[in-house]
C-alpha positions in Angstrom: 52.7 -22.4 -23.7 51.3 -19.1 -24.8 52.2 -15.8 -23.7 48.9 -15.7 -21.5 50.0 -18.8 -19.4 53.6 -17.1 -19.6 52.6 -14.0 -17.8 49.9 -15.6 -15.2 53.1 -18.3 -14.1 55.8 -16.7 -14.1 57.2 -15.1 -11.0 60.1 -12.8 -9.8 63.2 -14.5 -9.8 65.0 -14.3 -6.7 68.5 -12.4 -8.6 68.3 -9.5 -6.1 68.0 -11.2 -2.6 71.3 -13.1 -4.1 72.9 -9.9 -5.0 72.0 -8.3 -1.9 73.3 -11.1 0.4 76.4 -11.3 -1.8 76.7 -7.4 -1.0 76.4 -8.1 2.5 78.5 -10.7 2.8 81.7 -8.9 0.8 80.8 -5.6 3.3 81.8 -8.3 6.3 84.5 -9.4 4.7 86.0 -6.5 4.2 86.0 -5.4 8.2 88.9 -8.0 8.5 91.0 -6.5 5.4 90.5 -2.6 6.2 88.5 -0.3 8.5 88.1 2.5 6.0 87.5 -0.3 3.2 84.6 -1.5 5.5 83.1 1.7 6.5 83.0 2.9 2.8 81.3 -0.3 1.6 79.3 -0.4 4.4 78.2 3.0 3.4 77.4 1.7 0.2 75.6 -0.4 1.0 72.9 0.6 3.8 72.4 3.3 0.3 71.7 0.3 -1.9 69.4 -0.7 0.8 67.4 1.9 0.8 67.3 1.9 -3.4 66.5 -1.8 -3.5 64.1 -3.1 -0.2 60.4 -1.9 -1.4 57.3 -2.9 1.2 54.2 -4.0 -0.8 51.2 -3.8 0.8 48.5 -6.4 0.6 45.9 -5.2 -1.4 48.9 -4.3 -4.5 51.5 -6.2 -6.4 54.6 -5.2 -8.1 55.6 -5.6 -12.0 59.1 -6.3 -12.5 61.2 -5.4 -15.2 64.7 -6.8 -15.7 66.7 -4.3 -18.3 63.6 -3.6 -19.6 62.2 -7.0 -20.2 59.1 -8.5 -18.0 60.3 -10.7 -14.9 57.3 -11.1 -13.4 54.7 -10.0 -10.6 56.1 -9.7 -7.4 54.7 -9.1 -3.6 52.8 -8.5 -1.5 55.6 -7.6 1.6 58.9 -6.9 1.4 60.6 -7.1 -2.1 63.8 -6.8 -3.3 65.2 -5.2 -6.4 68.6 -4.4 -8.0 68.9 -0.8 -8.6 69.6 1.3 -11.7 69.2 -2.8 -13.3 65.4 -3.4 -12.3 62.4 -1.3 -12.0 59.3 -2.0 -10.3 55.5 -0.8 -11.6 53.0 -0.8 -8.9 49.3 -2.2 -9.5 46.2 -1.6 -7.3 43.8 -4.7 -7.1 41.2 -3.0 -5.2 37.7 -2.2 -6.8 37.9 1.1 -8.3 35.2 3.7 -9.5 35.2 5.3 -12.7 32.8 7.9 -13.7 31.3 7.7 -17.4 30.6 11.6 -18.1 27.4 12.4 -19.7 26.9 11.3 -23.7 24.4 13.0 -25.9 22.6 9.9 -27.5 20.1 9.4 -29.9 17.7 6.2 -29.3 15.8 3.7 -31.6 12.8 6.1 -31.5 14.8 9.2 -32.7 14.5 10.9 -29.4 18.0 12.7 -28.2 18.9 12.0 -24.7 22.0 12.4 -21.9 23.3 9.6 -19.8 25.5 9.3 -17.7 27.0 6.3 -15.8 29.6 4.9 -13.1 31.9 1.7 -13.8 33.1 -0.1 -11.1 36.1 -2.2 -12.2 39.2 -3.9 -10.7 42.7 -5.6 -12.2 43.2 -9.5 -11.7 45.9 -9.8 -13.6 48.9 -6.8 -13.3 51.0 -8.3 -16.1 48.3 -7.7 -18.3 47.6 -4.6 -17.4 50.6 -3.1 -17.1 51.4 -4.8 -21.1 48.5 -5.5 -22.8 48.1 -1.3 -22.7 48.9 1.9 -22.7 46.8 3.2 -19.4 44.0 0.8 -18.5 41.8 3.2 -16.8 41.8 5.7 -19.9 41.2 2.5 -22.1 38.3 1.2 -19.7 37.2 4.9 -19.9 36.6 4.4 -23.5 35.3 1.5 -23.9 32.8 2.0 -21.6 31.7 5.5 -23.4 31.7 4.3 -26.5 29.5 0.6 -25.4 27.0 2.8 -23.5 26.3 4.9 -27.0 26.1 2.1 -29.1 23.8 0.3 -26.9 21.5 3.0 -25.4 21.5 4.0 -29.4 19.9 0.4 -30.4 16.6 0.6 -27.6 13.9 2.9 -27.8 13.1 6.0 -24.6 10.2 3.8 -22.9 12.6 0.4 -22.9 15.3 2.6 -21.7 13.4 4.3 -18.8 12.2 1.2 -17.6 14.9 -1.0 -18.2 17.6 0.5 -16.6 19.2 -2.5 -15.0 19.0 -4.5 -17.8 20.4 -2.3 -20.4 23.1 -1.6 -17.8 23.9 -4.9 -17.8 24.7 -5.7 -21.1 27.1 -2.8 -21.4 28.7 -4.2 -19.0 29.1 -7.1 -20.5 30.1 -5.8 -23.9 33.2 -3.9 -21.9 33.8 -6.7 -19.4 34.7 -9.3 -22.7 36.8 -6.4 -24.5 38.8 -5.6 -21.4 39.3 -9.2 -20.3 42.3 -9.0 -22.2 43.7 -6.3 -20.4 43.4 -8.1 -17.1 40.5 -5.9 -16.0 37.3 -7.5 -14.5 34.0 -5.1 -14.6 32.4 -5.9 -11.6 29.4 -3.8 -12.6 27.9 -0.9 -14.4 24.8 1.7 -13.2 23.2 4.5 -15.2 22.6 6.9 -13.1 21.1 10.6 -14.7 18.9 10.0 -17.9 17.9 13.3 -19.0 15.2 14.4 -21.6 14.8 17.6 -24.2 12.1 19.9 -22.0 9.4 19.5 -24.9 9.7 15.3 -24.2 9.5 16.1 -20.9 5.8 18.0 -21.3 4.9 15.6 -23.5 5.5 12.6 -21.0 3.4 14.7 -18.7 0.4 15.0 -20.7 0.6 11.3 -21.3 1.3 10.8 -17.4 -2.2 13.0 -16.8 -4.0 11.5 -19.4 -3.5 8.1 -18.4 -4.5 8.9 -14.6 -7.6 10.9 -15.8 -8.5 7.5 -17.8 -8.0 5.3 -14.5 -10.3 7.4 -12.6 -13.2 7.6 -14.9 -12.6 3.7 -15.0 -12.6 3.5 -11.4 -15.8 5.8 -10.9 -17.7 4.0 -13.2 -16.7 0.6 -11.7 -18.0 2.0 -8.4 -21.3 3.1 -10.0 -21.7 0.1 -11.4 -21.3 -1.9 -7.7 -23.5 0.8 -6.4 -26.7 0.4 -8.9 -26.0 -3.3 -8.5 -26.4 -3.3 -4.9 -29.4 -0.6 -5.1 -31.4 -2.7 -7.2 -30.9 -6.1 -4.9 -31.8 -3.6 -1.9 -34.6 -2.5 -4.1 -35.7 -5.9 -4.5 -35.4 -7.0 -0.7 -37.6 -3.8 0.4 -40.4 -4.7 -2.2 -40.7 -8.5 -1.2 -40.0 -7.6 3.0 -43.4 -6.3 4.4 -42.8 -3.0 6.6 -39.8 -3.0 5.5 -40.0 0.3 3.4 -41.6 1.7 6.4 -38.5 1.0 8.5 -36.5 2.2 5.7 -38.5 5.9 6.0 -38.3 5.8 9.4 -34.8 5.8 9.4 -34.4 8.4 6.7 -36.7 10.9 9.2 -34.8 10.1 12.1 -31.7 11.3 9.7 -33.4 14.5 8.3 -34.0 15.3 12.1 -30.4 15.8 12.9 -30.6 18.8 10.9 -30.8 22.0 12.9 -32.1 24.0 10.3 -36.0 24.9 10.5 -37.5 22.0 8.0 -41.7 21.0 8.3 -41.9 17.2 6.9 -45.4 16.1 6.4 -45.5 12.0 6.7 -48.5 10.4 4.6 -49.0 6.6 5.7 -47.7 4.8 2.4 -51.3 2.6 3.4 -53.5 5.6 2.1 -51.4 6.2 -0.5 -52.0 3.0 -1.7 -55.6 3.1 -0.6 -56.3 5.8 -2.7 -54.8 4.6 -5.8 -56.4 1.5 -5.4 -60.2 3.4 -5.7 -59.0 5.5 -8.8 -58.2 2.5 -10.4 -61.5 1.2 -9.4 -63.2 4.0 -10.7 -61.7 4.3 -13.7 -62.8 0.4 -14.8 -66.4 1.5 -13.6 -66.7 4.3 -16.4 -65.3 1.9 -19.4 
């Protein structure tokens, strides 16, 4: 059995609850063999009490050391140590939150950014945590720094801007295989502030205007196009309709009169128009 197994299965060996009912049975004994004997050991004892009963809650456990050695993890609820010859390291199992400050980072593209982050991380194993290092949440500080550069430093800016989630999740898990070890579990990782040099910053707005300037000349000239489209199959249907076009200029007069301004329209029947075209024609195949 390695010394993985050894830590998850071991518990706290039930030494103290011995020694403190052994404590309170000699205190007992000791009413029927002297008054003073009993109230000094009694004495004594409700002191040891108060040294040795520790109340765990739920949501932490206890890391016992025996003369120095590991004994275990112990609670939640009421525990029991033996003073001045066990000592008892308390470990939070809730989710924590650990802010990753703001690292100056150079990406693929050679463009030098600041990002910042928040690691959200909890222990599942105290025994490893409390032996496998120093301070866990310094480590975990670290190792999350240091992942964020390396990776951040291997993308270019426009993958990085707009692959946020993605890139976040591989640093976390690049830190949540390194601190496995440790007992910690890295139940996620969000860049939050990405911030740009100011002359990056113009430049992405030029592109940003250029871009919508091109989409609206594109769009314009879509709509031109559907518009001489359906001007030429209107075109068409007035030409082949008969009295149609005079329909058509009826309506446009009946527009034109909504104008108050003074206006004088002279209306020519498109008939003599026609007419009169018609005998130039004529007249001009007479003279040849």
């Amino acid at each position: 059995m390695d010394e993985d197994s050894n830590y998850a299965a071991r518990q706290a060996s039930s030494m103290p609850v011995v020694v403190l009912l052994l404590f309170a049975l000699i205190t007992l004994v000791s009413l029927f063999v002297s008054t003073a004997l009993f109230w000094t050991l009694f004495t004594v004892f409700i002191f040891y009490l108060v040294l040795a009963v520790k109340v765990i809650p739920e949501y932490r456990r206890g890391v016992l050391f025996t003369l120095g050695r590991y004994d275990g993890v112990t609670g939640p609820g009421l525990v029991v140590i033996v003073p001045l010859v066990q000592s008892l390291r308390i470990v939070d199992l809730r989710v924590q939150t650990l802010d990753i400050p703001p690292q100056e980072v150079i990406t693929k593209d050679n463009v030098s950014v600041r990002v910042n982050g928040v690691v959200f991380y909890r222990v599942i194993d105290p025994a490893k945590a409390t032996l496998r290092v120093h301070d866990y949440v310094y480590a975990t500080s670290a190792i999350a720094q240091t992942t964020l550069r390396d990776v951040i430093g291997g993308v270019e800016l426009d993958e990085l801007l707009e692959n946020r989630d993605t890139i976040a999740q591989e640093i976390r898990r690049i830190v949540d295989a390194k601190t496995d070890e440790w007992g910690i579990d890295i139940t996620e990782i969000r860049l939050q502030d990405i911030t740009l040099p100011d002359n990056m910053k113009r430049a992405m707005a030029v592109q940003a205007e250029a871009e919508r300037e091109k989409r609206a000349v594109i769009i314009k000239a879509e709509g031109d196009l559907a518009a001489a489209e359906n001007y030429a199959k209107a075109a068409a249907k007035l030409a082949t309709t008969p009295g149609a076009l005079t329909l058509r200029t009826l309506q446009t007069l009946s527009d034109l009169s909504k104008d108050p301004s003074q206006k004088f329209y002279f209306v020519v029947p498109l008939e003599l128009l026609e007419s009169w075209i018609e005998a130039r024609k004529t007249a001009e195949k007479k003279k040849k």
